[in-house]
N, C-alpha and C positions, 0 to 999 in steps of 0.2 A: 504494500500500500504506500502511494507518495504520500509525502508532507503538504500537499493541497489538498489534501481529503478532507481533513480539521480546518479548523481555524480557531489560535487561541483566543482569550479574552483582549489580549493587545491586539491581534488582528480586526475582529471586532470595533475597538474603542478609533484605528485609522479607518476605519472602511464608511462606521457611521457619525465619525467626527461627535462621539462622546464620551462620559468620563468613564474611570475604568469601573468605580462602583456602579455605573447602571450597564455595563457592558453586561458585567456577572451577572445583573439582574434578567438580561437579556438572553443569552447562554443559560441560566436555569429556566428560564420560562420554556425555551426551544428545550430545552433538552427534556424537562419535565414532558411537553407534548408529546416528544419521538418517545418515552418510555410507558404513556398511556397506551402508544400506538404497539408496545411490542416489542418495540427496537431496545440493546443496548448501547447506553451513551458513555462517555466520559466528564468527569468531573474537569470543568473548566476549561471543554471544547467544546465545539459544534459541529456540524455536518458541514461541510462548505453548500453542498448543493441546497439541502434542506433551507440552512441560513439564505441561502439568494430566492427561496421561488418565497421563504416568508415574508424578506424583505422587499419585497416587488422588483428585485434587483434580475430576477428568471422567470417563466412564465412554467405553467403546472407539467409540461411535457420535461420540463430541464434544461431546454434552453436557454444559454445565458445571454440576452438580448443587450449588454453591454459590451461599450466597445474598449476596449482596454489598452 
């Protein structure tokens, strides 16, 4: 598995240009979601792809509709 699969909380805190305590907050609410759903998650990561289709950053297929 690459190192773009995750994204830590500092990954987070540059992508949505906020602080790092609401990043966590951010990261536990996703992660909280993906382990209703079944999945297991990691403490103080996130899915990279999951993160982009929540953050309207991808649309629900997984395409990342930004241009980088």
């Amino acid at each position: 598995m690459s190192d773009k699969s995750f994204m830590r909380v500092e990954d987070v805190v540059k992508e949505l240009d906020v602080s790092k305590s609401y990043a966590y907050k951010i990261v536990q609410q996703l992660n909280k979601e993906l382990t209703e759903k079944g999945y297991l998650t990691i403490s103080g990561r996130i899915n990279r792809k999951y993160f982009l289709e929540r953050t309207c950053y991808g649309d629900i297929s997984g395409k990342n509709e930004r241009n980088d």
